[in-house]
N, C-alpha and C positions, 0 to 999 in steps of 0.2 A: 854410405861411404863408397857406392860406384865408383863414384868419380873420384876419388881421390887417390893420390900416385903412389903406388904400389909401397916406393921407399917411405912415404910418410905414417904408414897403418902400423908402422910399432912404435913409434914416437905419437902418434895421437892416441893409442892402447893404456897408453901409461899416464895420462893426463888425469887428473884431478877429477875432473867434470861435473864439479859439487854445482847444483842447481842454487841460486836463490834469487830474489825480488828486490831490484834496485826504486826506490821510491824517491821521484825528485821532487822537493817539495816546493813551492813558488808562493810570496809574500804575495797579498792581493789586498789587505787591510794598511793601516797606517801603522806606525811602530810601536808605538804609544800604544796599540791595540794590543797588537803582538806581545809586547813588551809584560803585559795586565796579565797574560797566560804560561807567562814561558817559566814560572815554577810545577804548573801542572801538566806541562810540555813536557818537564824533565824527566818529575816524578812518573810519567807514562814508559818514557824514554828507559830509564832503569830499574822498571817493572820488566818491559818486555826483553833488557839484560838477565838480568835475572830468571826469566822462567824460560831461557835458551833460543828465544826468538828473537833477539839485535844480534845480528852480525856485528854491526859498527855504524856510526853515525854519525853526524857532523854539518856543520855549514861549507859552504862552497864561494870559493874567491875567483875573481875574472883580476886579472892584471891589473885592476883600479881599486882592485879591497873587494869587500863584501858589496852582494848584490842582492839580497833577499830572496836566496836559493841555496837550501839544504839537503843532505840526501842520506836518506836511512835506507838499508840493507838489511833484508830480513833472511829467515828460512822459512818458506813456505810450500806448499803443495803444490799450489795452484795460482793464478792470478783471483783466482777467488778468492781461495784466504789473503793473498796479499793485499786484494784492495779492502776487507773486512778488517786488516791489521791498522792500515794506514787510515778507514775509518774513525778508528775508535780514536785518534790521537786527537786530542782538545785541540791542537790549529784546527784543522780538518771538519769537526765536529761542528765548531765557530764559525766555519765557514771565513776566518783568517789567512789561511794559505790555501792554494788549490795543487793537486800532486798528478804526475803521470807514476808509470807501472812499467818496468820493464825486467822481462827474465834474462838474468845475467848466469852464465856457464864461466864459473872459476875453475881455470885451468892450470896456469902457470903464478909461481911468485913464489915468495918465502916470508916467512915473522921469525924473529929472533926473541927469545924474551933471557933477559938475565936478575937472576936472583941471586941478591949477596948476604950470604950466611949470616952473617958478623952485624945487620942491622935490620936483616929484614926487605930491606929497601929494592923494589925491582925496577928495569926497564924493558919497554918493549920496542924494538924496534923495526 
């Protein structure tokens, strides 16, 4: 942080700076292909919810709809584990979709989540 100006080092002191591995995933088979695996897709999906390695995950839209690019956010170590995460996923494995690896520094933002007493029912927003 040499370089960086004097006024900004207690406003970047206090930032978040949680590490994790942005996986973007990219359709390379037909859909119909895709299509044949995307219950064991899920079921991997909220596996690795569940044992605290999914951030969040999801498909990805360009201005025209969907494009056959999705992007899963893990917690990882390393680009190591991350690419051994993003192996195991049944596209990946099929050799269905092909992924890049990128380490993301979360810094700023907010989640809001509301729980209402009265039925249970939450949102997150």
């Amino acid at each position: 942080m040499n370089s960086v100006p004097e006024a900004a080092r207690p406003i970047l002191e206090k930032l978040l700076n949680k590490q994790l591995y942005v996986i973007v995933t990219t359709a390379v088979a037909p859909r119909e292909e895709i299509e044949k695996r995307l219950v064991e897709h899920l079921e991997h999906q909220i596996r690795l919810e569940r044992e605290g390695i999914l951030f969040g995950a999801g498909p990805l839209f360009t201005e025209q709809g969907a494009g056959g690019r999705g992007m899963i956010i893990v917690r990882a170590a390393s680009f190591e584990e991350a690419r051994a995460i993003a192996d195991r996923d049944p596209y990946h494995r099929q050799e269905l979709r092909t992924y890049t690896i990128d380490r993301w520094m979360l810094n700023e933002g907010t989640v809001s989540i509301r729980v209402n007493y009265s039925d249970g029912s939450s949102t997150i927003d």
